[in-house]
N, C-alpha and C positions, 0 to 999 in steps of 0.2 A: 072314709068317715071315722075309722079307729083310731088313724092316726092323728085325725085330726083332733078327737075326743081327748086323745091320752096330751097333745101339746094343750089343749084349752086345761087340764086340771092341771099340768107343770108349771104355765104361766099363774095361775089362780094360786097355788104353792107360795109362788115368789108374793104376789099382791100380800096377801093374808100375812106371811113370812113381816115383810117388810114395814107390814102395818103394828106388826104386835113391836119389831124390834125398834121402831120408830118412837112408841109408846116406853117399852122399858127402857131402852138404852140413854132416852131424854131427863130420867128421871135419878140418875144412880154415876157413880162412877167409873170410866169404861174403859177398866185393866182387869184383865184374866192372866191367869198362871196355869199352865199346864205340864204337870211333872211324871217321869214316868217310862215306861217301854221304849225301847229305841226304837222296836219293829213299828209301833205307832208314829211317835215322836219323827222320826226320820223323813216322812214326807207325805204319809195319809194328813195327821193332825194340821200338818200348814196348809194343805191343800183343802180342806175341811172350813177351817177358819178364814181362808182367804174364800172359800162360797159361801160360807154365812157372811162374810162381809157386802160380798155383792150383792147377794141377795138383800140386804137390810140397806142397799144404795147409800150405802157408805163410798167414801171418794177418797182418791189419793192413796189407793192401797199400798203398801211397800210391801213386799214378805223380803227377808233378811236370813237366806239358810247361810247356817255353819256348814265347811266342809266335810267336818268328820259326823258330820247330819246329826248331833247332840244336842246343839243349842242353837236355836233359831228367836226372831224377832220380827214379828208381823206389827205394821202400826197404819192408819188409817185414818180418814176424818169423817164423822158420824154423817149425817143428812139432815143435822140442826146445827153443824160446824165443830161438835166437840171431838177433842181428839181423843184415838181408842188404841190402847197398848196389849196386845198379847204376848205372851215369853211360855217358851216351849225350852223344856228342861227334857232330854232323851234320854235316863242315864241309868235304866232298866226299871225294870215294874215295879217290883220293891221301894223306892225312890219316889213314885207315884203316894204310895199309904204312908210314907213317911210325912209327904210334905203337906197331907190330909191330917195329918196328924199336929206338926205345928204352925198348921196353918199356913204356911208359905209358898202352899199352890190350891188352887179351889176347884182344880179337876185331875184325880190321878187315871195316866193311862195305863192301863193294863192288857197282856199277852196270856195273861191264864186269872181265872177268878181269886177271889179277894180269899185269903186264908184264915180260917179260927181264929189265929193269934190275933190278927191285925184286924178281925171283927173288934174284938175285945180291947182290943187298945183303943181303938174308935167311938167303944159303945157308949163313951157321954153324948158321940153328937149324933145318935139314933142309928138303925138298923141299918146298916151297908148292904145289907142281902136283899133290903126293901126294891122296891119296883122304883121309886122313889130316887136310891140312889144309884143301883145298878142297871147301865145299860149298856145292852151287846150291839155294837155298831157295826158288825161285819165279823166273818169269817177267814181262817187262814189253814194252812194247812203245811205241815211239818213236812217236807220235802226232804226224805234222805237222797243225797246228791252223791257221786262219784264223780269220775273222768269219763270224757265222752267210749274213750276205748275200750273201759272195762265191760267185756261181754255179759257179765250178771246181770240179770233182767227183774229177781224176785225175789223180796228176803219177807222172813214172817217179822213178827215181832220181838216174837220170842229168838229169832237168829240175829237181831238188832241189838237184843238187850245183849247177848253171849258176843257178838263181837266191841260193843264199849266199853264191856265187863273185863274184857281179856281174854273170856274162856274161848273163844274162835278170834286167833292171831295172825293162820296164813289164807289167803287168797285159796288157795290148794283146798282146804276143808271145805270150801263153797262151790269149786266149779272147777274151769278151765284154766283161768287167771292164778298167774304164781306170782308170791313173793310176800313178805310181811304187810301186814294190813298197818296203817298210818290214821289216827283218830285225828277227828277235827273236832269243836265241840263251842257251843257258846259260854263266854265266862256268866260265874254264880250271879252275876247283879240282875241275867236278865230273864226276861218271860218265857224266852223262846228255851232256853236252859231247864227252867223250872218245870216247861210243860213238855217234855222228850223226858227229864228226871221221870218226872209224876206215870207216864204214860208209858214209857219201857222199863226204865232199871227200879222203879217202885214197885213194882207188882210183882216181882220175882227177887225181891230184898238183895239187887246190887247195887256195885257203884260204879262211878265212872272209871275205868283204870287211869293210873295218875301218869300216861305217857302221853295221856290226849293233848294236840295243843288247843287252846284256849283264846276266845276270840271278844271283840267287843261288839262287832258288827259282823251282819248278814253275808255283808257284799265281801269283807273281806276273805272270808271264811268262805265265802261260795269259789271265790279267785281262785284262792290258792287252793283247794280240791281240781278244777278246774286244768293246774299243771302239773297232779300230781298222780299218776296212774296208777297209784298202790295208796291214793287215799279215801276215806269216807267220812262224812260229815251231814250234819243237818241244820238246815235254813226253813226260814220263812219260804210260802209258795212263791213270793213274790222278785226272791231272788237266787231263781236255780240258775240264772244267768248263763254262761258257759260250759257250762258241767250238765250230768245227766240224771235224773230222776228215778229214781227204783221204783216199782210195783211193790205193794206191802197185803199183807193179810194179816187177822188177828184173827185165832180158834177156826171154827170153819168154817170163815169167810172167803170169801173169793180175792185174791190178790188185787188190789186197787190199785193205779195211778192217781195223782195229786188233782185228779180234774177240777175243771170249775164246779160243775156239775157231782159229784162225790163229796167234795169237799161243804157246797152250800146245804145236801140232805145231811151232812154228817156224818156220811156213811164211813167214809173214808177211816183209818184207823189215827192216823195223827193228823184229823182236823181238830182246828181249836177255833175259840171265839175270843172276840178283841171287844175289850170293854172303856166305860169310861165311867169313875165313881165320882159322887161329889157328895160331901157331908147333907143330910137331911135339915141341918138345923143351921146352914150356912150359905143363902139362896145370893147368888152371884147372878145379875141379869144377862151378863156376858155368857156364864157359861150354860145359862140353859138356853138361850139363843142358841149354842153352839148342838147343846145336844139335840134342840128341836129340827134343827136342821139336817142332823146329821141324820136324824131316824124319818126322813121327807126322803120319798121318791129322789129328788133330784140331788140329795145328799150321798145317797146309796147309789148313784150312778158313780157319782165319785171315787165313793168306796173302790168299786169295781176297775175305773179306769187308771187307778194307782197301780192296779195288778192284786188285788186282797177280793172277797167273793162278798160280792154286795148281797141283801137282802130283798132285794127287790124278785117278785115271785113270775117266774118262766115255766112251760109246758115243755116236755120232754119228751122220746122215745125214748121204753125201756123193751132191752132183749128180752122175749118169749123164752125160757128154758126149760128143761125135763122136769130140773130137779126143783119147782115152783109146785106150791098144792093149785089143784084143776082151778079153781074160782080165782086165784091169782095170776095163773097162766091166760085166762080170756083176759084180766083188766089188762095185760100187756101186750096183746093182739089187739084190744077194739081203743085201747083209751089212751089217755095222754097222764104220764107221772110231772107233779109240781113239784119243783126245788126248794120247796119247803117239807120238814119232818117237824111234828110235836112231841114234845119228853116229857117225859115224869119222872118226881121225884119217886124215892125210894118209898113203896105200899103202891097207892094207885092213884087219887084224885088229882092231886095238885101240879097245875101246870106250871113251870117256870118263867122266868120274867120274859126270857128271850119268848116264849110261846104265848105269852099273852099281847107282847107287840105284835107278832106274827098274825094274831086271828085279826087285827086289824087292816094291816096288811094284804088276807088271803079274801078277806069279805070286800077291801075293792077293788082288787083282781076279778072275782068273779061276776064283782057288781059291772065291772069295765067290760069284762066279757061277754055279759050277758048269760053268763052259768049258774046261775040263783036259782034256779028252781028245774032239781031231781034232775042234772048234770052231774052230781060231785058223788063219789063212794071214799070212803073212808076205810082204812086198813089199817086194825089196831094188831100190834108185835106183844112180846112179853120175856122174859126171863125163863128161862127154865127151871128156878128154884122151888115153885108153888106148882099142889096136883091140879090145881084149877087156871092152867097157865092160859090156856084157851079161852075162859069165860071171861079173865083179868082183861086179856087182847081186847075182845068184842067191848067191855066198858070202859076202857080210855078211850075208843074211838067214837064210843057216845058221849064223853065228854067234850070233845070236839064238838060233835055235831050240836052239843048244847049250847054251847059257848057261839057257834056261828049259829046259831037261831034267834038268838040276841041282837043279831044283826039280819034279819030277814034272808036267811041261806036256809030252803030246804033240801036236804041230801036226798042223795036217790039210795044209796044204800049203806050199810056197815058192813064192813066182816072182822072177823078176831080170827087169825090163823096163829096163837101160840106161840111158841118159843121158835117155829120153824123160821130160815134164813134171816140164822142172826150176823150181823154186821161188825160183830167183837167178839172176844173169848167173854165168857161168863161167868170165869175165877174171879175176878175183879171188882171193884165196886162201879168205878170207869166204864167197865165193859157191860156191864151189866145194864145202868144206865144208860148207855147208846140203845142196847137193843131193847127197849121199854121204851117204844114209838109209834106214831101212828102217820102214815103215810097218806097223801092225799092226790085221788085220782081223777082226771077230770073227760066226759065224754063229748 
């Protein structure tokens, strides 16, 4: 009966889907431009746009990749006969807010969120930070990769940032492995660069040492680590390819691998989120097809089946451990942890854009489940900066429960357990913000 339930609202998806793109796309002109992240650009975004085309029984699809996965060419004929052009520009994230800027793409894709600068240079065509125009369409997660021989199993952050920095050079400082360590590194155009920048060598004021070599793409960079047994490098999760994966920790968190599962709660230390902006004051029928779709169930499977961690909300086992306070050691004997986490901004109330897709999301999960009512416990985290860290926990996770009450979810419980098992160091602004979370448990 479940499964039959969950195909009746994926078909109903497409109907509704199809009926709306039916309506816009008859009405307007039907060319989109999409500029932007490679790690998007490369084969989520075609893949993306070739299911909103299906989905809207458009006919005649072509998709057109470039080989060096930069520049692609999807084109199609509507389901009133008119024909429909998208162009997909890979040529890193930066490149996205540019061509928002003169207007020569109407969707920029992004590998780390929109910057200050580039708020401001946008700010005639309205708030980019809005809900409006920012949407997180899936998860990724920063894989530092070796050679499959190097016996290293676990590096912190902080011994990430000191080996791109220079300051750890030989194999021998870290373990058993000898020999000069060999940087791989993405070039400056792209997202994936910008967020390992932002996320190791920013928070400890280094740089990259200038012996790294420099890459344009994932895949290549993941290769050549791949033959190189004295080398280190960092990719997208979706292209650790041949090569091997490190366990990472950040302050005193437990050393993670790149799971799916890690990476969707966030937990992980270099998970990141993939976005896709479009001017407020510049409504494209094409592209909000695309992003409607992209944020549908059956968009987010896509996500996922690229290799990037979709949104779509799963029940998990989590390990029972010592070092858990007692009330959170029973949620992980009796209950089931969701792959979803909600954040807040810096103070307390406000949830973020990704969190506010998310409560819609997690209200028809439970609504699908049948977990509506005094199933669900809520477990709000905190910073350790404030003496009230405890009582801050307990009220972000009633903001949750407020927010799904709006949607007919009565919670069975709360707890706030504080600044305990945090998932990032707490030097940081970054880190700070991962651990100012509220987890959600289901019985």
């Amino acid at each position: 009966m479940q499964a039959g339930f969950t195909g009746l609202r994926i078909r109903y998806q497409y109907i509704v889907l199809a009926a709306l793109l039916g309506l816009t796309l008859h009405a307007h002109a039907l060319e989109l431009t999409l500029k932007g992240s490679n790690t998007i650009g490369a084969l989520l975004a075609p893949r993306l746009a070739e299911g909103m085309l299906k989905a809207s029984g458009a006919r005649d699809i072509r998709v057109q990749l470039h080989s060096d996965g930069r520049e692609h060419l999807i084109s199609a004929t509507s389901a009133e006969g008119e024909p429909i052009t998208i162009r997909i520009s890979a040529q890193g994230s930066s490149t996205g807010f540019s061509g928002l800027l003169d207007r020569s793409g109407q969707i920029a894709l992004a590998s780390r969120p929109i910057r200050t600068d580039e708020v401001q240079a946008l700010a005639a065509a309205g708030d980019l930070r809005s809900l409006q125009a920012e949407q997180v369409i899936g998860l990724d997660g920063l894989a530092v990769i070796v050679h499959p021989d190097n016996p290293l199993g676990a590096l912190s952050v902080e011994q990430l940032a000191a080996i791109f920095s220079g300051q750890i050079n030989r194999w021998e400082q870290l373990g058993e492995h000898r020999g000069a360590i060999r940087l791989y590194a993405r070039d400056s155009q792209s997202g994936t660069w910008e967020t390992f920048r932002d996320l190791v060598l920013a928070p400890v004021q280094r740089e990259l040492h200038a012996s790294a070599y420099r890459y344009s793409s994932n895949a290549a960079l993941s290769r050549d680590v791949s033959f190189d047994v004295n080398g280190i490098g960092f990719v997208g999760l979706d292209s650790i390819g041949r090569a091997r994966a490190l366990a990472l920790s950040a302050g005193q968190s437990r050393p993670m691998l790149p799971s799916q599962k890690q990476v969707a709660t966030e937990d992980y230390p270099l998970a990141r989120r993939l976005y896709l902006y479009q001017r407020p004051d510049e409504q494209n029928p094409l592209a909000q097809a695309l992003i409607d779709f992209t944020q549908s169930h059956a968009g987010q499977q896509l996500v996922s089946q690229v290799g990037f961690v979709g949104q779509n909300i799963e029940a998990g086992q989590e390990e029972a451990r010592s070092d858990m306070p007692e009330a959170y050691r029973t949620l992980a004997q009796e209950a089931r942890r969701l792959s979803v986490n909600f954040r807040f901004e810096e103070g307390l109330a406000r949830l973020d854009n990704k969190a506010m897709q998310d409560i819609k999301r997690l209200a028809a999960y439970l609504r699908e489940h049948d977990k509506t009512d005094n199933s669900v416990v809520l477990v709000g985290f905190s910073d350790p900066r404030r003496s009230n860290a405890g009582l801050l926990s307990r009220l972000r996770a009633m903001i949750v429960r407020t927010e799904l009450a709006r949607h007919d979810i009565i919670i069975r419980d709360v707890l706030g357990v504080g600044d305990q098992l945090p998932v990032a160091t707490n030097s940081g602004l970054e880190g700070r913000y991962k651990n100012r979370r509220v987890e959600v448990w289901v019985y």
